[in-house]
C-alpha positions as CSV (number, residue, x, y, z in Angstrom):
1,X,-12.8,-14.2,-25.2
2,X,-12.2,-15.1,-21.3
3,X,-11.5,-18.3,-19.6
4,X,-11.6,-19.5,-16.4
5,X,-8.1,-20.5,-14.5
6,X,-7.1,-22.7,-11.5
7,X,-4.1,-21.0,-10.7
8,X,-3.5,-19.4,-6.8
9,X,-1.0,-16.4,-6.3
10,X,0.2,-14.8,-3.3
11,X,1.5,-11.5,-2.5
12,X,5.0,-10.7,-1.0
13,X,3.4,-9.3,2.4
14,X,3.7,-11.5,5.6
15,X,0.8,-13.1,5.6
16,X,0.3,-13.0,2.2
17,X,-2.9,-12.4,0.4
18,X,-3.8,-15.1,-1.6
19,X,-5.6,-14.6,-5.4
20,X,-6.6,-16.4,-8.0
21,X,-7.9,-15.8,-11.8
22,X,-11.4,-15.2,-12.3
23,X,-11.2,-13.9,-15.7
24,X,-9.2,-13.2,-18.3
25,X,-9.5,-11.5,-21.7
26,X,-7.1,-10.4,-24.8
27,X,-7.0,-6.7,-25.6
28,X,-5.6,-4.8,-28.5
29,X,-2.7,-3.8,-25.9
30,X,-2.7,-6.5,-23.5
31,X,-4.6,-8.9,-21.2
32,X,-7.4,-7.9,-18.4
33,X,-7.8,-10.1,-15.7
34,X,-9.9,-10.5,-13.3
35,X,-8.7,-11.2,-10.0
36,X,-10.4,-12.7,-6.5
37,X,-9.2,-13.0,-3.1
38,X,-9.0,-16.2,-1.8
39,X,-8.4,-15.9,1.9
40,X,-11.0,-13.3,3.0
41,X,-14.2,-11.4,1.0
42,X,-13.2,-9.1,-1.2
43,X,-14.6,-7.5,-4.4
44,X,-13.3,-8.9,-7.7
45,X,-10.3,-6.6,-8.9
46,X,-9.7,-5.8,-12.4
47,X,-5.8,-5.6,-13.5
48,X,-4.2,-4.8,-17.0
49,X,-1.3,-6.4,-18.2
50,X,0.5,-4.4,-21.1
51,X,2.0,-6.1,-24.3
52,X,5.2,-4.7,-23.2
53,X,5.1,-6.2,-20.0
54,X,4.6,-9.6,-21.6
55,X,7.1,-8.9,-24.0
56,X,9.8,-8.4,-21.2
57,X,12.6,-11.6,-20.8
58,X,11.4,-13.0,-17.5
59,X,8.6,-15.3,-17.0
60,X,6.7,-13.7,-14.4
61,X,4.9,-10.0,-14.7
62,X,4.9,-8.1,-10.9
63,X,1.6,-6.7,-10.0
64,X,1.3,-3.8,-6.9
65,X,-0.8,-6.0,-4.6
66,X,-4.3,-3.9,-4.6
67,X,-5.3,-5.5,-0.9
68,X,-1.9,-4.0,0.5
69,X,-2.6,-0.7,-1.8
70,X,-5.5,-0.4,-0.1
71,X,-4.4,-0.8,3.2
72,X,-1.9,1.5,2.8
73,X,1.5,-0.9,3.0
74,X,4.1,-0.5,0.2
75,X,6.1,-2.6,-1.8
76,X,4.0,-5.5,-2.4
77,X,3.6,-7.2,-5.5
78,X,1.1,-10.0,-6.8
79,X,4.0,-12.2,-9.0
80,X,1.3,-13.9,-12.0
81,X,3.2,-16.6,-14.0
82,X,3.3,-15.7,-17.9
83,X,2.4,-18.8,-19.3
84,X,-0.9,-19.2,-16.6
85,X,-2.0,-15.3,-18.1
86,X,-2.0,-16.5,-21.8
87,X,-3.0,-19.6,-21.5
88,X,-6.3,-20.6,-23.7
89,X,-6.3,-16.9,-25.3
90,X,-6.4,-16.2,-28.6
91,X,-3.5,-13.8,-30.4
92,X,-4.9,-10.5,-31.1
């Protein structure tokens, strides 16, 4: 099952890269989301989020930022809320 979000998330880098949901989906061990750039073209980006990582005591997951990855800066990180990733998902 996907659904759609409204969401927008920035990464750490100065400017930040701006992103929002596309897609979203529950897996066996996790959620995959679908991700596009909202501040410049750029081809969707698929990211996994483990159970593990949801399971963790803090209410945001870190993600490497993949436009910074690409450009080859470090230490960058897409922060997605918890609550905006399961949102409207069934358990698995």
């Amino acid at each position: 099952m996907s659904t759609p979000a409204a969401a927008t998330y920035e990464c750490t880098q100065e400017p930040p890269h701006r992103f929002a949901i596309a897609e979203r989906a529950r897996h066996r061990w996790g959620i995959l989301l679908s991700l596009r750039r909202l501040d410049a073209p750029y081809p969707l980006r698929e990211m996994f989020i483990t159970n593990r990582e949801l399971k963790m005591g803090y209410e945001s997951v870190y993600k490497a930022c993949y436009v910074c990855v690409d450009r080859g800066l470090k230490e960058t990180a897409i922060v997605l809320l918890k609550a905006d990733l399961e949102a409207g998902l069934t358990p698995a």
